[in-house]
FIKEDREN-144970 format. One record per residue: residue number from 1; x, z, y of N, C-alpha, C, CB in turn. Coordinates in pm, 1 decimal. Glycine has a CB too. Example, Ala and Ser with C-alpha at 12.3 -4.5 7.8 and 13.67 -1.06 7.14 Angstrom:
2
R    n      n_c1      n_c3      n_c2     ca_c1     ca_c3     ca_c2      c_c1      c_c3      c_c2     cb_c1     cb_c3     cb_c2
R    1    1319.0     780.0    -569.0    1230.0     780.0    -450.0    1320.0     780.0    -330.0    1130.8     904.6    -447.3
R    2    1285.0     708.0    -225.0    1367.0     714.0    -106.0    1290.0     787.0       3.0    1408.4     572.5     -59.8
END
This chain:
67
R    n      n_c1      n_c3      n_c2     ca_c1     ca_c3     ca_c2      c_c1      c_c3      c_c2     cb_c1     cb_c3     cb_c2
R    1    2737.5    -957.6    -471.6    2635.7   -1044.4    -527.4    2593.1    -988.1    -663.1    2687.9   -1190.9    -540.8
R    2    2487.6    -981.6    -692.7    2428.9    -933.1    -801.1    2403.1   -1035.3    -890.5    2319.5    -864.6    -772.1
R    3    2438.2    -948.5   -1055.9    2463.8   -1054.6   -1175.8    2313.7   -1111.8   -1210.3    2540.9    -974.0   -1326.6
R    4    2310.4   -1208.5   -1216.9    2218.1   -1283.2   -1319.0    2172.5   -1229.9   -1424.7    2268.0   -1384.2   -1368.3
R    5    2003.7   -1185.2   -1367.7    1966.9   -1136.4   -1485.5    1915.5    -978.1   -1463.0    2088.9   -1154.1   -1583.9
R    6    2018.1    -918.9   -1355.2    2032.3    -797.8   -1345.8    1966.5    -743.6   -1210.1    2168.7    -773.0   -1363.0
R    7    1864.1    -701.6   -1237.3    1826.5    -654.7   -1103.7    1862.9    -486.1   -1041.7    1671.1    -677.3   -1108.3
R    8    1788.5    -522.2    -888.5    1900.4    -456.1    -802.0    1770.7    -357.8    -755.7    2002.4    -567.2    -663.8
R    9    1803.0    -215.2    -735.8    1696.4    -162.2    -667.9    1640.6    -225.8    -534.1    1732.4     -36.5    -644.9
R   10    1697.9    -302.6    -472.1    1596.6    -371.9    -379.3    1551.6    -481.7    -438.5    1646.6    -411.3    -247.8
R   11    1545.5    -528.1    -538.7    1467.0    -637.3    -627.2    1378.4    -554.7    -689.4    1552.5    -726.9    -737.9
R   12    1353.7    -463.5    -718.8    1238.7    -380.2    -800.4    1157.2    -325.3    -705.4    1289.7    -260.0    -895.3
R   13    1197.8    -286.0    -591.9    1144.3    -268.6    -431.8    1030.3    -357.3    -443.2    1257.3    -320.7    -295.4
R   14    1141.4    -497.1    -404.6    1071.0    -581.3    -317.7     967.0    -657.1    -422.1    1177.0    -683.6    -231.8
R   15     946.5    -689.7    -553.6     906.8    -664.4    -672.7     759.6    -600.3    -652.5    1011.4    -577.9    -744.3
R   16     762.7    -471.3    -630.6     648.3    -366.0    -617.9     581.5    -382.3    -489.6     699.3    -216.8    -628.2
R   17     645.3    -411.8    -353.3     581.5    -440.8    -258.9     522.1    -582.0    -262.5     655.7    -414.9    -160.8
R   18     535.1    -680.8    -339.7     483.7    -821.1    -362.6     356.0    -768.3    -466.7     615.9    -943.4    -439.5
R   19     417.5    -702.2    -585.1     268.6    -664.8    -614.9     151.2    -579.4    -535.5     279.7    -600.5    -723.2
R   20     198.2    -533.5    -467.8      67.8    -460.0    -381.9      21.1    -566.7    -299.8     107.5    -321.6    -276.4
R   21     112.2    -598.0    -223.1      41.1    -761.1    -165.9     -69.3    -809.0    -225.7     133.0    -889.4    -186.2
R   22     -32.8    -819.3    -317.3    -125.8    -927.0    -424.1    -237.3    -877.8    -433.8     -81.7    -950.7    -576.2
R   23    -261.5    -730.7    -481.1    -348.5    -651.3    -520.1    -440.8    -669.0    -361.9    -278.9    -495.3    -576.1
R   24    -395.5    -640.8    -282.3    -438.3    -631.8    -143.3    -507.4    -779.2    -134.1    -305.3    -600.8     -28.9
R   25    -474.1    -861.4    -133.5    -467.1   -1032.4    -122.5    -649.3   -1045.9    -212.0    -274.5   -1130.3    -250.0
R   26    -630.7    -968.1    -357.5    -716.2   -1017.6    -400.3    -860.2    -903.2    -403.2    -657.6   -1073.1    -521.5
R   27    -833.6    -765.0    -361.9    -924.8    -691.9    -301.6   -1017.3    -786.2    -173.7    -839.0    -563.8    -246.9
R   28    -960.8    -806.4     -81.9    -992.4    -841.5      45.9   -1094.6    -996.4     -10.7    -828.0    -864.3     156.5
R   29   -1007.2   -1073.6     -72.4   -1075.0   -1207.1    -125.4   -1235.6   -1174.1    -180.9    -973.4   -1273.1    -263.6
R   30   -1227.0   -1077.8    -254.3   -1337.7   -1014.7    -336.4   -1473.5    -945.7    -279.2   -1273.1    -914.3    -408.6
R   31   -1369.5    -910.1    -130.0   -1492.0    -788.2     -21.7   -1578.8    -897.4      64.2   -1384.6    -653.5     133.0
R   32   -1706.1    -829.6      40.0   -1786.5    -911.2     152.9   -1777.2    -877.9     271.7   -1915.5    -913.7     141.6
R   33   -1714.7    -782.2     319.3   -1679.7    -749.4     469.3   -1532.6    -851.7     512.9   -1641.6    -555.8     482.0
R   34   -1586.4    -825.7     678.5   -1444.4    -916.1     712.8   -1319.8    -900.5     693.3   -1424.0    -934.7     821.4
R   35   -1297.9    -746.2     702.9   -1222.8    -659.6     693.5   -1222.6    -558.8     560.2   -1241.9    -606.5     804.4
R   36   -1112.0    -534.4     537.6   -1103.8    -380.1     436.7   -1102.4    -296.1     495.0    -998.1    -341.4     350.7
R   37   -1174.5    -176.3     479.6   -1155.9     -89.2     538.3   -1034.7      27.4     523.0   -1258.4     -59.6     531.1
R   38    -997.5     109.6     612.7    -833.3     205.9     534.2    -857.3     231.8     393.3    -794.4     392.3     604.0
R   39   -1016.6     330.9     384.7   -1059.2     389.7     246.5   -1045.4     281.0     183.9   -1200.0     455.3     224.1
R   40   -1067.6     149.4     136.3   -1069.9      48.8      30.1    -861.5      10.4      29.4   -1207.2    -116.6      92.8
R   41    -835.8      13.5     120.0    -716.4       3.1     103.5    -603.8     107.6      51.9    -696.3     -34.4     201.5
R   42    -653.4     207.2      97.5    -597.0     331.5      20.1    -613.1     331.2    -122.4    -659.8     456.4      64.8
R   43    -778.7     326.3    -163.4    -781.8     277.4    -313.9    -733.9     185.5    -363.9    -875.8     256.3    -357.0
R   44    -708.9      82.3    -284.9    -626.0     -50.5    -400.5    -514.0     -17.7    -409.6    -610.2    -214.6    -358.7
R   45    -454.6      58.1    -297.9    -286.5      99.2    -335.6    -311.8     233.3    -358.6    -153.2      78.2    -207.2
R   46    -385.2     291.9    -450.6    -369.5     413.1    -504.1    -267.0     498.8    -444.4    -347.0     398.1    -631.4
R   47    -359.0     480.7    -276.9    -311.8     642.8    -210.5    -397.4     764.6    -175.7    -253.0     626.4     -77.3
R   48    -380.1     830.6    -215.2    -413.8     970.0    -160.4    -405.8    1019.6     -60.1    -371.6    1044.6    -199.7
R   49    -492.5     994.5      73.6    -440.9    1033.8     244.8    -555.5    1203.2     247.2    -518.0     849.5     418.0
R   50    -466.3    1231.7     364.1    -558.4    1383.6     419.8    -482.2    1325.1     537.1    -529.1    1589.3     352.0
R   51    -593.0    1348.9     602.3    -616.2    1301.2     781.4    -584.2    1449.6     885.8    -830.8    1241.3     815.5
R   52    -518.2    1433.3     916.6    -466.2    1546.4    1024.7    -479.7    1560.8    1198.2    -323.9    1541.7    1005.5
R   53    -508.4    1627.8    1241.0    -534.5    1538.1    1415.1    -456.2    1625.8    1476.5    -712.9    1528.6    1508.4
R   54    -316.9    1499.9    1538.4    -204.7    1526.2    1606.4    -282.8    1602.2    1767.3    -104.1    1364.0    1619.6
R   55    -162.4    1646.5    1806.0    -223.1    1759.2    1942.9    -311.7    1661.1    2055.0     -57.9    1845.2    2052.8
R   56    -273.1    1496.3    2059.9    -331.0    1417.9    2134.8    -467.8    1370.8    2126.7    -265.6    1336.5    2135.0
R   57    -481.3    1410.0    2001.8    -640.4    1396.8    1908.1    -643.6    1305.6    1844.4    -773.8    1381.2    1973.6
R   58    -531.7    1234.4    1821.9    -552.3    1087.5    1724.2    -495.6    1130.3    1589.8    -455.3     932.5    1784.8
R   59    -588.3    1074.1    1456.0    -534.9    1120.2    1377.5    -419.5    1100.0    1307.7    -595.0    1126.1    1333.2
R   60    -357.6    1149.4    1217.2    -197.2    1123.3    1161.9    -240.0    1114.6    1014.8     -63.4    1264.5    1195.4
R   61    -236.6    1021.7     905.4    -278.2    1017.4     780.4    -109.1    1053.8     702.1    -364.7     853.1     747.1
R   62    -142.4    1147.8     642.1     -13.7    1209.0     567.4     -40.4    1135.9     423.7      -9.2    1402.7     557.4
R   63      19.9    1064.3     344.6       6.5    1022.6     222.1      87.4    1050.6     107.8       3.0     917.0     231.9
R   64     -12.2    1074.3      29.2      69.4    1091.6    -136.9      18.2    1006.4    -239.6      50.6    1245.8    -211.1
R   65     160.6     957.8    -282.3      85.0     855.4    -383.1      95.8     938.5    -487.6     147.3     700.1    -414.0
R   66     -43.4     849.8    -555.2     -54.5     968.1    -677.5       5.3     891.2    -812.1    -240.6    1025.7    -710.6
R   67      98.0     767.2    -794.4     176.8     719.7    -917.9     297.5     820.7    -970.1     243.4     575.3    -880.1
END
């Protein structure tokens, strides 16, 4: 059990994945489309994708975040 007070690398995790949520939550609220599109979502979570096309022809998005 973790001390009071003291957080745990899966509290700083789960922490950072609640903030992207959010960020996501309030992108989407903001867009006049129904949907976000990947590109708008990639930008709100400041990722960096290059699109690759696996041997089946569908593509594979390789990502780097650029934090």
């Amino acid at each position: 059990m973790a001390m009071a007070g003291v957080l745990t690398v899966q509290d700083r995790i789960a922490l950072v994945e609640i903030e992207l949520c959010g960020e996501l939550m309030i992108a989407a609220a903001a867009s006049l489309e129904e949907r976000l599109s990947q590109a708008r979502i990639d930008e709100v979570l400041m990722v960096r994708t290059t699109r690759t096309a696996l041997p089946e022809g569908r593509p594979q998005a390789r990502r780097d975040h650029e934090r």
